[in-house]
PAKOLPA-162289 format. One record per residue (C-alpha): x negated, y, z negated; residue in one letter. Coordinates in steps of 0.25 Angstrom, whole numbers, plus 5000, padded with zeros to 4 digits. Last residue first. Layout:
# PAKOLPA-162289
XYZA...
# end
This chain:
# PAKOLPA-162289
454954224444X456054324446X457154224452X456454074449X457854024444X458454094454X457853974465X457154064477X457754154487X457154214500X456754074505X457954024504X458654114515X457554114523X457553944523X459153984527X458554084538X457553944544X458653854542X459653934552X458353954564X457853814562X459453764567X459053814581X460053884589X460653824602X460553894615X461953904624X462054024626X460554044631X460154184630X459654204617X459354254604X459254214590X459654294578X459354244564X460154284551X460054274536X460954274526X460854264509X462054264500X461754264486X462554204477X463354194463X463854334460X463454394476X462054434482X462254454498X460954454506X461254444523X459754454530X459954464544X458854564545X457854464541X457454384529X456454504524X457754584517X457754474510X456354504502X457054634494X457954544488X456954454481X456854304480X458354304480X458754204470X459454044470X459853964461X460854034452X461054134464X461654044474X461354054487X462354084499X461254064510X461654114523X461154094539X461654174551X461154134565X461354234575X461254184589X461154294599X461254264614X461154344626X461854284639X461654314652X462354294664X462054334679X462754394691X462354444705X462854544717X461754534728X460954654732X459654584734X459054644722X460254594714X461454654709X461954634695X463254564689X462654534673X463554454663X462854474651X463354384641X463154414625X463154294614X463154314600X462954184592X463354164580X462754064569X463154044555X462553984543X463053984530X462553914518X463053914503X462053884492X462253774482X460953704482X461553584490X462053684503X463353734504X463953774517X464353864529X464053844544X464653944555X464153914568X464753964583X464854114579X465054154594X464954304598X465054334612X464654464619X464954484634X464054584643X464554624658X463654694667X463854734679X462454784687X462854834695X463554934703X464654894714X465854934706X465354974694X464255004683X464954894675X464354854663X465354764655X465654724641X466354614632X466354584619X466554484608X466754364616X466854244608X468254214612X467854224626X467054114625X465454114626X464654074614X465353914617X466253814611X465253784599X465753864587X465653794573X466253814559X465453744550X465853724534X464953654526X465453524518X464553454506X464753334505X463353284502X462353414495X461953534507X460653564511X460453444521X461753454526X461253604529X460353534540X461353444546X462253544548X461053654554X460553524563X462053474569X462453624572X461153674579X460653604589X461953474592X462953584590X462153704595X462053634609X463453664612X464553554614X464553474627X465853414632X466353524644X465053514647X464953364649X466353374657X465453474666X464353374668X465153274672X465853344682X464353414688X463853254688X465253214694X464953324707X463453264709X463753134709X464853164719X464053254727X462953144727X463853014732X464453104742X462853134745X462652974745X463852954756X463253054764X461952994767X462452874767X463252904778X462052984785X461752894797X461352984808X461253134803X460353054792X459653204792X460853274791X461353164778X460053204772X460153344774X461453364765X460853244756X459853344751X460953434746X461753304740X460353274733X460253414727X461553404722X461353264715X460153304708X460753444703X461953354697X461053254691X460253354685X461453414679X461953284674X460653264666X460853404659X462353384656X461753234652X460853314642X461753394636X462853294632X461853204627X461353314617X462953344616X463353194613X462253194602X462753334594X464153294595X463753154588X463053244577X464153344576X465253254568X464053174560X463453324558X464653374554X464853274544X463553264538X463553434536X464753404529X466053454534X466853584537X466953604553X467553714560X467553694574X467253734587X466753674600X468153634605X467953524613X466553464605X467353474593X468453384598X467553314605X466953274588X468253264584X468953164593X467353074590X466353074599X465952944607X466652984620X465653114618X464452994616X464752924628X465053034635X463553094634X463052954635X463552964650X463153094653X461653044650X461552954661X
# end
């Protein structure tokens, strides 16, 4: 069963390694190599982690239907049903250490974004980047919706008895703040923050009845810089940025040019990774507005 490799390779993690996955938040300033070597075994034991949350799930929903049908079995075996009872204990127990394990898994898994997102993008700009060099990475895992991330809070309530009562709660969770140096000189920045907003909706139905439902809206804005410098590179031409996107950020200093792009991805699935592709494909913008400033004019 998969829950068992699942503990095996959380028992197998190093003091640091739970300790990160506890508390979710961390600033790290290492080499891409050593955050993925850190992250890596994380990354593994949360795949696993995953799909033996799933497996137990299906075990628990088997086990439940099969106490159910065991209610008309033992009136049907009205003669001899011992067996009959002693196999749906046997059930319900199964089925009460399968919703137990899957909590404590739960209370041990780590957001997709780690093993999706986190390990790719770090391993990616390592590629960019000379041996040794360190990058900063401040991450956020713990979660979009904690009440220190709620920026604001506000209700629609027609009254007592009138509907429907709306509440709506805005979050805003800067989860991902990478910075570092790539081999040609530049300086890199890339950040992601999401804005989450839940609607907590208390309606009435056609049939008169009082009912409530979630939903969440989420806005993941990805932000992508290029500090390059102006001995080797050049802006093609100024008038042509403005062609990247409204999220173009230009800042020409004494010895760099600051370029920033953003992409906005919506949702309603809180828990939805991002693709790396979408952070490469604004840096290959980036490049592509500038060529080498030996060429500037020709």
């Amino acid at each position: 069963m998969k829950f068992f490799g699942a503990f095996s390779q959380y028992k197998a993690l190093s003091d640091e390694q739970k300790s990160f996955i506890s508390d979710a938040q961390k600033k790290f300033v290492k080499t891409p190599d050593e955050l993925v070597k850190f992250f890596k075994p994380m990354a593994v034991f949360d795949k696993t982690c995953d799909e033996a949350r799933a497996q137990l799930l299906n075990y628990v929903i088997l086990f439940g239907i099969l106490s159910f049908l065991g209610i008309f079995a033992t009136a049907a075996l009205a003669e001899d049903y011992s067996i009959v009872i002693a196999v749906e204990l046997l059930l319900v127990i199964l089925t009460f250490i399968g919703i137990i394990v899957r909590w404590r898994l739960g209370k041990i898994d780590i957001h997709n974004n780690l093993r999706e997102f986190v390990v790719p993008v770090v391993n990616l700009v390592g590629q960019d980047m000379e041996a040794g060099t360190k990058i900063s990475l401040d991450l956020d895992l713990r979660g979009k919706t904690l009440d220190n991330k709620l920026k604001d809070t506000r209700k629609d309530d027609p009254g007592w008895f009138s509907y429907p009562k709306v509440t709506t709660r805005i979050y805003d969770d800067p989860w991902f703040k990478l910075t570092g140096q790539l081999v040609d000189g530049s300086k890199l920045i890339l950040n992601v923050d999401d804005q989450v907003t839940r609607l907590d909706k208390t309606y009435k139905s056609m049939s008169g009845k009082i009912k409530s439902k979630t939903k969440y809206k989420v806005k993941h804005e990805i932000m992508a810089g290029l500090a390059l410098k102006h001995k080797k590179y050049a802006v093609t031409n100024e008038n042509e940025l403005g062609t990247l996107g409204d999220g173009l950020k230009y800042k020409d200093g004494d010895n760099r040019q600051l370029i920033c792009l953003k992409d906005k991805i919506k949702t309603q699935d809180v828990d939805a990774h991002i693709d790396p592709q979408r952070c490469l494909a604004l840096l290959g913008k980036i490049f592509m507005s500038v060529q080498p400033a030996a060429e500037k004019g020709s």
